[in-house]
Every structure is written in structure tokens, then in C-alpha cells.
C-alpha positions in Angstrom: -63.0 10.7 32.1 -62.4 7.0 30.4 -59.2 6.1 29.1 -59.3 5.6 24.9 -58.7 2.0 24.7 -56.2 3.2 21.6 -55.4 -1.2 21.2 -59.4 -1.7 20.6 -59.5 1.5 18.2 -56.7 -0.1 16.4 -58.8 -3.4 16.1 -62.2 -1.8 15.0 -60.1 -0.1 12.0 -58.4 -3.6 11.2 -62.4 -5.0 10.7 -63.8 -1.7 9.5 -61.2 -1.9 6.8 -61.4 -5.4 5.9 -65.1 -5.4 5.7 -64.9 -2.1 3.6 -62.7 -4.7 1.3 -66.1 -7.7 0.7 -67.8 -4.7 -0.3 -65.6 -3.8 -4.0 -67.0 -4.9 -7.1 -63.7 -4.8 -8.3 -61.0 -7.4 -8.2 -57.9 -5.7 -7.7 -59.6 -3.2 -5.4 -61.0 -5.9 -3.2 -57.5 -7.2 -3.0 -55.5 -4.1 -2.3 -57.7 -2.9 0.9 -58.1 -6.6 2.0 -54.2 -7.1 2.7 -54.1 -3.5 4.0 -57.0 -5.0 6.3 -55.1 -8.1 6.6 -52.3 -6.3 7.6 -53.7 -4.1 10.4 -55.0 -7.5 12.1 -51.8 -9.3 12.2 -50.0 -6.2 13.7 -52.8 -6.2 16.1 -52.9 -10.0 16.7 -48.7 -9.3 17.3 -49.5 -6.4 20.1 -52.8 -8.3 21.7 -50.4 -11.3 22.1 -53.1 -13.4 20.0 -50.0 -15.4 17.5 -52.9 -17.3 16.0 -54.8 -14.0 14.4 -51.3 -12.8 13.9 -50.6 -15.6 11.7 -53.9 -16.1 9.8 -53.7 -12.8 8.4 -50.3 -12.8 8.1 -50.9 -15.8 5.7 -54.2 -13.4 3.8 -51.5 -10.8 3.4 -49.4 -13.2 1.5 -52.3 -14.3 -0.4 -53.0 -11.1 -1.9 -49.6 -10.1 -2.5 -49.6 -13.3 -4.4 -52.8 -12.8 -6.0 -52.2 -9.0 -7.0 -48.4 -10.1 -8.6 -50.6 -12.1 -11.3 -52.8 -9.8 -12.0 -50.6 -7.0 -12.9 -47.6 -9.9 -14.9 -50.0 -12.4 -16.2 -50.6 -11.9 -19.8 -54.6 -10.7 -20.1 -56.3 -11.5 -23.0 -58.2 -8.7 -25.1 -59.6 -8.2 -27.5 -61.8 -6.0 -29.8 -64.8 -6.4 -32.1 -66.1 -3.2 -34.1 -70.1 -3.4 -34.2 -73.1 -0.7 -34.9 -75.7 0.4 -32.3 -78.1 -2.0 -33.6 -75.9 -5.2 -32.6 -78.4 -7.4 -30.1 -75.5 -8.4 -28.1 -74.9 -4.9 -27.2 -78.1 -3.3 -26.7 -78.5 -6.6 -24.9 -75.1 -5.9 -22.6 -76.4 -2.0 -22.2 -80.6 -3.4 -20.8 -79.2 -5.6 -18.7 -76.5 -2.9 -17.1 -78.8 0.2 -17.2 -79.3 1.2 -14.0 -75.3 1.6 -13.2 -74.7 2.9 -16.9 -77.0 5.6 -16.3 -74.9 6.4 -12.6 -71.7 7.2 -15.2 -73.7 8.3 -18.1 -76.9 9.9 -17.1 -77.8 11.6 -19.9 -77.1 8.2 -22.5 -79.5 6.9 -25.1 -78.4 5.5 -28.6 -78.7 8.2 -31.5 -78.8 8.4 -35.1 -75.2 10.3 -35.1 -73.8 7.3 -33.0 -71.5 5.7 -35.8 -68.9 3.7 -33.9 -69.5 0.9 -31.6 -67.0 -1.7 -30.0 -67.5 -4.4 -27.7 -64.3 -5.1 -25.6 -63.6 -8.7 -24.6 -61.4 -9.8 -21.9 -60.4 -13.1 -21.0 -63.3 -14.3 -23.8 -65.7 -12.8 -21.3 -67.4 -9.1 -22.3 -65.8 -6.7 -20.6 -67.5 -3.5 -21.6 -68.5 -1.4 -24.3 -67.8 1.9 -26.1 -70.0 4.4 -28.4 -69.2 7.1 -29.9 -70.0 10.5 -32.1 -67.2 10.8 -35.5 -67.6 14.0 -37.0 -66.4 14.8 -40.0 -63.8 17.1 -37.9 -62.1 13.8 -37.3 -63.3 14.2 -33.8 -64.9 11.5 -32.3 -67.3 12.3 -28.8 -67.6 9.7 -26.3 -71.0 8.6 -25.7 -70.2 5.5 -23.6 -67.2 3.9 -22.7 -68.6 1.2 -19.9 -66.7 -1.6 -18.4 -68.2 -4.1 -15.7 -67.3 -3.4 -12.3 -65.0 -7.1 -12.4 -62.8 -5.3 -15.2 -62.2 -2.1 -13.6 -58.8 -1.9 -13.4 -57.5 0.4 -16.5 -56.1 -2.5 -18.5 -58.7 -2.6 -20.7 -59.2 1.3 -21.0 -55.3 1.1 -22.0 -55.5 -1.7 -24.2 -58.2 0.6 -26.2 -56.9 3.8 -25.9 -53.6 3.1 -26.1 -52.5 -0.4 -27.4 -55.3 -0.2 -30.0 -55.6 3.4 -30.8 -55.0 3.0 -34.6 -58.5 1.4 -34.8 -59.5 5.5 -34.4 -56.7 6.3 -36.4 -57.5 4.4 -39.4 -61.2 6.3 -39.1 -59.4 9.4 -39.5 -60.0 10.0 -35.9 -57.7 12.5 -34.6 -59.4 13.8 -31.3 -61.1 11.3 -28.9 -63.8 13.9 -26.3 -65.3 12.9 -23.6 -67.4 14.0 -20.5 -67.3 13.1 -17.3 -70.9 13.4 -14.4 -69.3 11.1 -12.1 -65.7 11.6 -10.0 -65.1 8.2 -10.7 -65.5 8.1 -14.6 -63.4 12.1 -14.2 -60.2 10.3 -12.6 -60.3 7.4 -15.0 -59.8 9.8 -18.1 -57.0 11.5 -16.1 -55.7 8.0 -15.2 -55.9 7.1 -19.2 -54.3 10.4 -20.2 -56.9 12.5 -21.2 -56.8 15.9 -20.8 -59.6 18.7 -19.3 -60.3 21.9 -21.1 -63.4 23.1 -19.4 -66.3 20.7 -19.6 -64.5 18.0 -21.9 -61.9 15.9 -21.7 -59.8 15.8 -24.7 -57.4 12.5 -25.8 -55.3 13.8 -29.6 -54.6 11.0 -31.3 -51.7 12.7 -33.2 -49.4 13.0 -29.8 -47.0 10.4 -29.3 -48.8 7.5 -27.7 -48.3 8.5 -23.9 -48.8 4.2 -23.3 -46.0 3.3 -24.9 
């Protein structure tokens, strides 16, 4: 029986995972799995006795480290402009990011009932947008809360949830509700804070702000 090569194995993972990396749509994700994958090859560059792999990628790690310290301590720039369903700019934002809105939201079209709107900017760029249901329960169902794959990375999910929240507050919004048809969009409202009780995911507004 041949002999597992366990040194190649170690170098197919060291690719596998860096090329798993060019394939994230988001940023910080990219970066995080990319020094992991950076990582891997100079350990394997160090046992295969190949110092200049070793030190390339030794280099990409530091990169990244570097790279992933500004993202999370450099001050990001957001902000937030209220609209109405019938803005041009966001029906504009929601044709031209259908298909992967309706991956997170299958079930989404714009209704009468949909009386809040925002469009969250980030850096000046548009980040994402968010549409919701107010009843006059002070309860206000999440209809769309979409940010582009680029933004992904729960600041700007916290800067509206959390930073921002009064903007439901002053609505008399007391109850944010959401669903979630995709384990992605499910462990982003965990991530955010809110809560499950069966089907819906529940964010009170009256609770001590869990950001702060």
C-alpha cells in the first residue's frame, strides 16, 4: 500500500485554502482565509526547505495582518438617508442587485404597507438598503435589509441597528422583526443581536442598546 505523502497533503490544503480566499466577495473575509492560506505555505515552505516560499508568504501574512488592523481601527464613514419605495436610486440599487437579493429574500417585492426606506452609505459609496413594514403596534417587519457583498462585515448592520437605532425610535418603533430563508442572513441577525422566537427574529428597541 503507498505511503500518504502527509508534506504534499499539507501543501494541497495551503493552495486549496488560499484559492478558497480569491473566491470571497467580501473584504475582510478574503483577508482572514488568505493569511490563514498564507500561513499554511510558509510553514510548508519552512518544512520543504524552500526559504524563498517561506518568506513570500511570510511577507502576505504580514500584509493582511496589516491590512485587517485598519479595517477593524480606521474610522469608517456612514451614513444614513431616509427615502420611500418610490426613490429611483433605490429601486435602481434593488434591479440592478435582484438576482442575489432574491437568494436572501425570496419572497421580496415592494408593497403598498412598505412605509420606511433607508439607503445606507459607506465610505460615500452605497452600501445597502433597508425596507420595512411599521404597524401601528410600533412594530416594524423587515422586508429587506441588503448590503453589497464588499460591505459585509457587520459594521454597517451595527451602525444601523445599534449606533442609529433612534431613527426607529423617534417612529415610535419599539420592535424591529425579521425573517431569515438563508443561514447566512439567520447568523447575521444572531450576530446583530436579534433574537429567534419561532419563525421571526425579534430586535426590542426598548432594551438597553446591547452595542453600546
Amino acid at each position: 500500500m503507498e505511503t500518504i505523502n502527509w508534506l504534499e497533503l499539507f501543501g494541497y490544503l495551503a493552495s486549496i485554502t488560499t484559492a478558497i480566499s480569491l473566491m470571497m466577495s467580501s473584504v475582510l473575509k478574503l483577508r482572514w482565509i488568505n493569511m490563514i492560506g498564507s500561513t499554511l505555505f510558509t510553514v510548508y515552505g519552512l518544512l520543504i526547505g524552500a526559504m524563498p516560499v517561506a518568506a513570500l508568504n511570510c511577507f502576505i501574512v504580514g500584509v493582511n495582518i496589516w491590512f485587517l488592523w485598519k479595517m477593524h481601527h480606521e474610522k469608517q464613514h456612514f451614513s444614513l438617508l431616509e427615502t420611500n419605495t418610490q426613490d429611483v436610486l433605490l429601486n435602481e440599487f434593488i434591479r440592478s442587485n435582484r438576482a442575489e437579493i432574491e437568494k436572501f429574500f425570496p419572497q421580496f417585492g415592494i408593497s403598498e404597507s412598505d412605509n420606511f426606506a433607508l439607503i445606507i452609505h459607506r465610505d460615500f459609496s452605497i452600501a445597502g438598503i433597508f425596507i420595512g413594514s411599521q404597524n401601528d403596534r410600533g412594530e416594524l417587519h423587515i422586508k429587506l435589509d441588503y448590503v453589497l457583498p464588499r460591505f459585509r462585515d457587520l459594521m454597517p448592520g451595527k451602525f444601523l441597528f445599534h449606533d442609529n437605532r433612534t431613527i426607529f425610535q423617534n417612529k415610535g418603533i419599539t420592535e424591529l422583526l425579521s425573517q431569515a430563508k438563508h443561514p447566512s442572513h439567520a447568523d447575521y441577525l444572531r450576530k446583530i443581536g436579534f433574537q429567534k422566537k419561532e419563525e421571526i427574529y425579534l430586535l426590542p428597541l426598548t432594551t438597553p442598546n446591547p452595542g453600546k
